[in-house]
C-alpha positions as CSV (number, residue, x, y, z in Angstrom):
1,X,-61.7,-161.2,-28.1
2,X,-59.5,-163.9,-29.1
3,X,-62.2,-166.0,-30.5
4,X,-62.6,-166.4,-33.5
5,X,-66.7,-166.2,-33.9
6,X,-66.9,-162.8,-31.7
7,X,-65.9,-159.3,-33.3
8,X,-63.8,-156.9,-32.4
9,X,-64.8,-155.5,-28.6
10,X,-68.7,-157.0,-28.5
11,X,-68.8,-155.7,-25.2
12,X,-69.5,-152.1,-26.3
13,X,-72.8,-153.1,-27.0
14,X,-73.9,-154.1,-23.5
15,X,-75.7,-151.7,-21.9
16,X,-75.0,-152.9,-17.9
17,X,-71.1,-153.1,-16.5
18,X,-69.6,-156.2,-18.3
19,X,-66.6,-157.8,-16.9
20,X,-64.9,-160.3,-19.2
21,X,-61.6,-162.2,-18.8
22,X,-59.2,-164.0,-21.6
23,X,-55.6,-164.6,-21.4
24,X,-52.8,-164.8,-23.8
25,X,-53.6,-168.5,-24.5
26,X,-57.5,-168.3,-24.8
27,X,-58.4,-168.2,-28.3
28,X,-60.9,-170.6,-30.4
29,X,-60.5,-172.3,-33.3
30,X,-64.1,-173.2,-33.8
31,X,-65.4,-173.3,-36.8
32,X,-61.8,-173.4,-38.7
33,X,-61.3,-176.5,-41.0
34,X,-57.6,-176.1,-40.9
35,X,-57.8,-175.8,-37.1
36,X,-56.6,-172.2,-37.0
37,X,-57.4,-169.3,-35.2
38,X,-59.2,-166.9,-38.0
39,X,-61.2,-163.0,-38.3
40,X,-64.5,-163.3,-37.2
41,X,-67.1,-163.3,-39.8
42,X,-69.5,-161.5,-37.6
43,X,-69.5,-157.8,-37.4
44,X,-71.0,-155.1,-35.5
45,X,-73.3,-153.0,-37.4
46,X,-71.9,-149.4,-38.4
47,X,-75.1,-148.3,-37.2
48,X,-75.2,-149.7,-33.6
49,X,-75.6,-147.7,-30.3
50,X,-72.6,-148.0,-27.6
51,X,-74.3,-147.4,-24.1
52,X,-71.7,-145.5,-21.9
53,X,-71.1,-148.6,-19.4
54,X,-68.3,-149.6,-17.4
55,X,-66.8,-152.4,-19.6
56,X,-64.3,-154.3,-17.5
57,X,-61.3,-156.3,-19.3
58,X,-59.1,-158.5,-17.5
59,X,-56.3,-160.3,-19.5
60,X,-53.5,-162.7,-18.4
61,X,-50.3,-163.9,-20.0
62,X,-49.9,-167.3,-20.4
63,X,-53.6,-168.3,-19.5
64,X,-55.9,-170.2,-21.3
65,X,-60.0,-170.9,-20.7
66,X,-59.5,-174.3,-18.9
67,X,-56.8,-172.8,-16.4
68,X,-54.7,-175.6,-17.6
69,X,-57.6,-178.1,-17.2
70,X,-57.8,-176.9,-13.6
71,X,-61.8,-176.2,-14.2
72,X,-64.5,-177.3,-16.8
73,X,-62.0,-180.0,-19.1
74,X,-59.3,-181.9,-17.6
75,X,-58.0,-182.7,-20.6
76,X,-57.0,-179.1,-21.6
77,X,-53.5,-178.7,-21.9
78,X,-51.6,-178.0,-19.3
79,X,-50.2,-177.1,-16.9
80,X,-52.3,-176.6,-14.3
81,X,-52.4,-173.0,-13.8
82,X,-54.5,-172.5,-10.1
83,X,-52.8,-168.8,-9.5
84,X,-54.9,-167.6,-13.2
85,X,-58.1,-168.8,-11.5
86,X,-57.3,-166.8,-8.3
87,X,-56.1,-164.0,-10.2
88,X,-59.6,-164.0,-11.9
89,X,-61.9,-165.1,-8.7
90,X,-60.3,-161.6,-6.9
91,X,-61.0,-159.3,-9.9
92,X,-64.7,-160.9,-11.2
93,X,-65.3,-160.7,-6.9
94,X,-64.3,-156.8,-7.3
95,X,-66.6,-156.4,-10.2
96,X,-69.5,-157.7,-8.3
97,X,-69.0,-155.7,-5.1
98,X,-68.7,-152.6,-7.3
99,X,-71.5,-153.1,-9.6
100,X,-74.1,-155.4,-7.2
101,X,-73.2,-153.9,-4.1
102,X,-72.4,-150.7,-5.4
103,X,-69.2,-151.1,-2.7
104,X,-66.9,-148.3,-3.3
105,X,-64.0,-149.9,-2.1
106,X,-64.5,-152.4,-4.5
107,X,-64.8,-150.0,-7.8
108,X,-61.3,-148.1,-6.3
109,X,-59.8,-151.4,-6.3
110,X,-61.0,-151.7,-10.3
111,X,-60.2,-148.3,-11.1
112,X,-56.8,-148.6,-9.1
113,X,-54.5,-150.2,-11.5
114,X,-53.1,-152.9,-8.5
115,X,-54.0,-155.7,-10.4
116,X,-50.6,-155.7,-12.0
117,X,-48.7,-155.1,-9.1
118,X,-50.3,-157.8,-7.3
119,X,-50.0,-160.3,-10.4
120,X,-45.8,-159.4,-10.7
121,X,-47.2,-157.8,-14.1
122,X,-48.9,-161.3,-15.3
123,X,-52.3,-159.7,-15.4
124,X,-54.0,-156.4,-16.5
125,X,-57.2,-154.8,-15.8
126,X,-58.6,-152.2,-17.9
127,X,-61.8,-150.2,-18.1
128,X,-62.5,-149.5,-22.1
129,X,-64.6,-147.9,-24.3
């Protein structure tokens, strides 16, 4: 995760399908006096159980968490960036059918790999551990 409060791949501990999406310009600088991006000072225990669930992960260059201000804060930098929202409408869409609906079309287009064809190589969807 880019932000600076979360450790290292908190998804792990989930123990339904997650689905989580972040781009290249999504990071948090909450809690940072100097207004820079930090290491979390949160940790997952050394003693915590990893339930084997799909954990979805869906990153994008050049995409921040406002889409350029096109949802939530206007006054996110910009620019506007409508294609990243579309990008992650189709994929969180996917990840519903396939987990909700148990669609199996749906979990081949997940397990598929497209995404980056589809995206010109702007996005990436991986399943990890």
């Amino acid at each position: 995760a880019n932000n600076r409060m979360m450790p290292d791949a908190p998804w792990r501990l989930a123990d339904v399908p997650t689905f989580i999406a972040t781009g290249s310009k999504d990071f948090s600088t909450v809690g940072a006096s100097d207004g820079q991006k930090s290491a979390s000072a949160w940790q997952i225990p050394p003693d915590a159980r990893f339930p084997e669930q799909p954990h979805w992960y869906l990153f994008m260059q050049d995409s921040d968490h406002y889409f350029g201000g096109v949802i939530c804060k206007q006054s996110a930098p910009g620019p506007a960036d409508p294609e990243a929202l579309q990008i992650t409408n189709g994929a969180s869409t996917a990840f519903l059918e396939a987990y909700i609906r148990a669609d199996a079309a749906a979990r081949a287009f997940l397990e598929s790999g497209q995404i980056g064809a589809l995206t010109n190589g702007r996005a990436t969807l991986d399943n990890r551990p």
